[in-house]
C-alpha positions as CSV (number, residue, x, y, z in Angstrom):
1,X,14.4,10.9,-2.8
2,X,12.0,14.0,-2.5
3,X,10.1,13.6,1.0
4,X,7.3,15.9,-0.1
5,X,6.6,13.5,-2.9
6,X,6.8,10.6,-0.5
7,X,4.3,12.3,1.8
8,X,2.0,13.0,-0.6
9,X,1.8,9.5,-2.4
10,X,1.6,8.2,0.6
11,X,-1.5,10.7,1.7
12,X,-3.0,9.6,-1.7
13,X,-2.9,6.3,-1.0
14,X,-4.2,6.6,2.6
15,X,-7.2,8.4,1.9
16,X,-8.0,5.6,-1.0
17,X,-7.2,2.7,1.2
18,X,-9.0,4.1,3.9
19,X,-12.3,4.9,1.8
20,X,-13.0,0.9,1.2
21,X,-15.5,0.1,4.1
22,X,-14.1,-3.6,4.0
23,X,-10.2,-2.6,5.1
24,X,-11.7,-0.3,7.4
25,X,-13.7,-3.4,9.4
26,X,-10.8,-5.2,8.8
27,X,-8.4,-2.9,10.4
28,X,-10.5,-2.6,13.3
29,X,-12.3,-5.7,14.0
30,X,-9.2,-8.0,13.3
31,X,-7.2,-6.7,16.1
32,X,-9.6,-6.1,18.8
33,X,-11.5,-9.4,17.8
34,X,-8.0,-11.1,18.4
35,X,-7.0,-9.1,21.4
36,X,-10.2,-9.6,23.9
37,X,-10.1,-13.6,22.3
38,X,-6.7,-14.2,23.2
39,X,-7.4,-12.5,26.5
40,X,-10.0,-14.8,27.1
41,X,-7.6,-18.0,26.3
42,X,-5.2,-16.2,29.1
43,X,-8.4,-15.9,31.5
44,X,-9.0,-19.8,31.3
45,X,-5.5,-20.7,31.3
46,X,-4.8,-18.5,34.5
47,X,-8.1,-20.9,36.5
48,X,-6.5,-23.3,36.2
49,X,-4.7,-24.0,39.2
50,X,-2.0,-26.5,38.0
51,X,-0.4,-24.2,35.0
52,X,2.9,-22.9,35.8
53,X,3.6,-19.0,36.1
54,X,6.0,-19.3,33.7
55,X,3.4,-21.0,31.3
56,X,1.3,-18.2,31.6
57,X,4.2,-15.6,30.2
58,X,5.1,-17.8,28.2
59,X,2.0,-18.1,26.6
60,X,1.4,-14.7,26.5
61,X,4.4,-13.7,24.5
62,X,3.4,-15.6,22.4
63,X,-0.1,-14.0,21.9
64,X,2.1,-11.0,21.3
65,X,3.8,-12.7,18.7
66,X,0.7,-13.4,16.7
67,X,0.2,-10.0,16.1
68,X,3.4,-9.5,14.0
69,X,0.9,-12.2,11.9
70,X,-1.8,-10.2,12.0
71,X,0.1,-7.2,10.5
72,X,1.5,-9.1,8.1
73,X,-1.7,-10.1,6.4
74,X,-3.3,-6.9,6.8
75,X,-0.4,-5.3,5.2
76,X,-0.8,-7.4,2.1
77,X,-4.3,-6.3,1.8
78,X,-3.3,-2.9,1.2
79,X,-0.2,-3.4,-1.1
80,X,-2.1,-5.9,-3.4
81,X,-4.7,-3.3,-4.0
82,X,-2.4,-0.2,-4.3
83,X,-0.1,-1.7,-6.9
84,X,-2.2,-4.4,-8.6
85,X,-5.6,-2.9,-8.5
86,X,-4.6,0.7,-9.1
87,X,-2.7,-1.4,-12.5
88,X,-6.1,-2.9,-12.9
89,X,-8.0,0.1,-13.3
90,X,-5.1,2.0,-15.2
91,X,-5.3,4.6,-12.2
92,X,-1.2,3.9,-12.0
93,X,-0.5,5.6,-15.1
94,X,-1.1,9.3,-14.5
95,X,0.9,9.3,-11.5
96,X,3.8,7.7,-13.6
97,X,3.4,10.7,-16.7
98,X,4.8,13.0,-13.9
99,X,8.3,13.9,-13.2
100,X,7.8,11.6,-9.8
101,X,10.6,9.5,-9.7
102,X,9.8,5.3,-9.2
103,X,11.7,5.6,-5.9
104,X,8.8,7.7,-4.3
105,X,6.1,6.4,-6.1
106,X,7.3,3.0,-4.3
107,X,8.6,4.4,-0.9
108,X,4.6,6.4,-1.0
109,X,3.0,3.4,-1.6
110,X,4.9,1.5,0.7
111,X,4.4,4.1,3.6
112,X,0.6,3.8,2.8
113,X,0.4,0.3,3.5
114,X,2.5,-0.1,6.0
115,X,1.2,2.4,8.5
116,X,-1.9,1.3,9.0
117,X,-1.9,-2.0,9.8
118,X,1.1,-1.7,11.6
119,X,-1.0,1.6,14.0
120,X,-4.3,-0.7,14.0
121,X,-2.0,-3.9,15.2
122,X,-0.6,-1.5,18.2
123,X,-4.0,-0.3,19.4
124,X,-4.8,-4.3,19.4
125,X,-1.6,-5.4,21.5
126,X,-2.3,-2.8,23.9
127,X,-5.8,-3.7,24.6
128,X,-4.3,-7.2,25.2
129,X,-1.8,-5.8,27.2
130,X,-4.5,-4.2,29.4
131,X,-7.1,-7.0,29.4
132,X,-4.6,-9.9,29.8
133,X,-3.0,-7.9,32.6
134,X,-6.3,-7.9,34.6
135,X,-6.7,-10.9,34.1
136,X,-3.2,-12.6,35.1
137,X,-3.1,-9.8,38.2
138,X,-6.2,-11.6,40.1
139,X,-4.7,-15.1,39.0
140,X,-1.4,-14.5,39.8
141,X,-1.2,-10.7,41.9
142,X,1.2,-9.4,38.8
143,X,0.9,-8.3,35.1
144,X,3.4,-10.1,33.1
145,X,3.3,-7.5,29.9
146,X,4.7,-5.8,28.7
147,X,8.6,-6.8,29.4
148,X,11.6,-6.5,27.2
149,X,10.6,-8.9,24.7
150,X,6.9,-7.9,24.1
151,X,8.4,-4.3,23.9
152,X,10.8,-5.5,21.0
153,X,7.6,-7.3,19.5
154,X,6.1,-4.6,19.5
155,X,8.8,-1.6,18.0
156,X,10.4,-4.0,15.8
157,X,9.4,-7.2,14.8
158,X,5.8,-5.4,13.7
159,X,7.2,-2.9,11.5
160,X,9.8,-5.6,10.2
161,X,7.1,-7.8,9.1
162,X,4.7,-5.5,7.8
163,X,7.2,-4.0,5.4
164,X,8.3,-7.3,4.8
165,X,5.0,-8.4,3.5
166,X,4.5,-5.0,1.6
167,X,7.6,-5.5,-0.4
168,X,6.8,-9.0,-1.2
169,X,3.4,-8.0,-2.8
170,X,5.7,-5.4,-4.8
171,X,7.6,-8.2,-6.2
172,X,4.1,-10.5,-6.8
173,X,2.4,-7.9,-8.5
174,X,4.8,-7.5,-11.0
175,X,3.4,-10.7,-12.5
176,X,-0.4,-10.5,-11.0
177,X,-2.9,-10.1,-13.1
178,X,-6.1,-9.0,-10.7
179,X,-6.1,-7.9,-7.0
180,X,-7.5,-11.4,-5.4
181,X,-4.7,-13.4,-6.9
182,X,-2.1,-10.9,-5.9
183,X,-3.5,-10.9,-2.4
184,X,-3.6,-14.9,-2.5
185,X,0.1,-15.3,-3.9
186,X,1.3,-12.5,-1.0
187,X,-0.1,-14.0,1.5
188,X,2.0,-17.0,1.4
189,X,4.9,-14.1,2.9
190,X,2.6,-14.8,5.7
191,X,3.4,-18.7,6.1
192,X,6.8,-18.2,7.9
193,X,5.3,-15.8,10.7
194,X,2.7,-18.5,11.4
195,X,4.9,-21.0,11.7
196,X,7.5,-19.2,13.8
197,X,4.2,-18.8,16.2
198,X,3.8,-22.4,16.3
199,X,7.2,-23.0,17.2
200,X,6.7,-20.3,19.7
201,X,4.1,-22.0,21.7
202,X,5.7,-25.4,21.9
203,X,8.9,-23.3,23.2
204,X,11.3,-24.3,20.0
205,X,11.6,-20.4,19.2
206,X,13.1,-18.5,22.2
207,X,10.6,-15.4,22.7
208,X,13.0,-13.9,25.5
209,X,14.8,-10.3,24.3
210,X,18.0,-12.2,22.8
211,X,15.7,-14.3,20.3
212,X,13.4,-11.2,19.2
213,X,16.3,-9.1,18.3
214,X,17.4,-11.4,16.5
215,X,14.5,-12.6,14.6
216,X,14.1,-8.7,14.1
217,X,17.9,-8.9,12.6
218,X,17.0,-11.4,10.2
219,X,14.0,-9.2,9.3
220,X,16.1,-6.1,8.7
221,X,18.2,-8.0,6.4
222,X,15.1,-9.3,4.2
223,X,13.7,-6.4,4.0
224,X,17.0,-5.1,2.5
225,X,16.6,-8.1,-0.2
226,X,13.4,-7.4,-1.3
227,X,13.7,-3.8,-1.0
228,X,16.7,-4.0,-3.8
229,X,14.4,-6.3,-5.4
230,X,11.2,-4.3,-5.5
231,X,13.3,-1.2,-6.4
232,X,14.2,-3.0,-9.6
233,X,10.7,-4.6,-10.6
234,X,9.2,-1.0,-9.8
235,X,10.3,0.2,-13.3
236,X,8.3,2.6,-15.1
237,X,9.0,1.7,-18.5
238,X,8.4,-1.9,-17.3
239,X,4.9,-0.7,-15.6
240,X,3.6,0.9,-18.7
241,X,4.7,-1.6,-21.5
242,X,4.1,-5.6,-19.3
243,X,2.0,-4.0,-16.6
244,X,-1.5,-5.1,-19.0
């Protein structure tokens, strides 16, 4: 692995991704949209005079959660169009003619669409952080966030799931044939997330510091997977000849 090439793939890629006005409203609309919304749900929850305290934290680890989601799907906007589109438009081919090896071609593109959802899904949980922690300090005289589990959230599960969904794209586009059906098919990497946020509320999936670690363990070792997978279905020769 050459880091410099890495780096600059990855630069490449950032300043393309970056340049299309719809991922940049995404980027930043999705997160704060989501973090003064679920504030607001906190806000209402906190009147009311009958929810326990423990309800409330609850409830708002689990609004941490959600943004593991959002990364997710963000991150699949930005692999779909890096590897499918760029196949697409036949823009993957020069990089390929140079002595570049596939490892960091894939470990640049991955870096480029991994680091800014997972950046723009930070900024988001720490406006919730703030807001929800006004709000829950005149309810309840305390801010709940963030504790040991919202801080594993946020350093682990995040990154976990945003490569997660990056590498699963890999893998997708190796049979995609256009960008919307690549970002379709990847989003179903998204599926699990949601429903571990589902279970989360209803209080089936612990979301104390034991559980997130280990959800982030299970993480690490599918990431692994698909990495060894990807690594494999990245092929140049295979790019070049089936990628058409």
């Amino acid at each position: 692995m050459n880091a410099t090439d890495v780096l600059t793939i990855a630069r490449k890629d950032l300043g393309t991704a970056l340049r299309r006005r719809s991922l940049r409203y995404s980027l930043i609309l999705f997160p704060v949209l989501t973090a003064i919304g679920l504030s607001l749900v906190i806000g209402y929850v906190g009147r009311a005079a009958e929810v326990p305290t423990d309800v409330v934290a609850h409830l708002l680890l689990s609004f941490v959660f959600f943004f593991a989601v959002g990364a997710a799907i963000l991150s699949t906007t930005i692999a779909a169009y890096s590897f499918v589109g760029e196949k697409v438009e036949r823009s993957l081919e020069p990089l390929l003619a140079t002595p570049v090896t596939d490892l960091d071609i894939l470990l640049g593109k991955a870096l480029a669409a991994v680091l800014p959802p997972v950046v723009s899904t930070w900024l988001g949980i720490a406006l919730f952080i703030v807001l929800a922690d006004l709000r829950t300090s005149a309810r309840f005289g305390v801010g709940y966030l963030p504790g040991p589990a919202a801080w594993i959230i946020i350093g682990v599960v995040v990154p976990l799931s945003s490569l997660l969904s990056v590498l699963f794209s890999v893998l997708v586009s190796t049979r995609a044939a256009e960008t919307r059906a690549a970002q379709q098919a990847a989003a179903l990497i998204t599926l699990p997330f949601a429903a571990i946020y589902v279970l989360s509320e209803v209080g089936i999936v612990p979301l104390d510091p034991v559980g997130m670690l280990s959800l982030s363990g299970v993480l690490a070792v599918v990431d692994v997977v698909l990495f060894l997978l990807a690594r494999v279905a990245f092929d140049r020769e295979e790019i070049l000849t089936r990628w058409r």
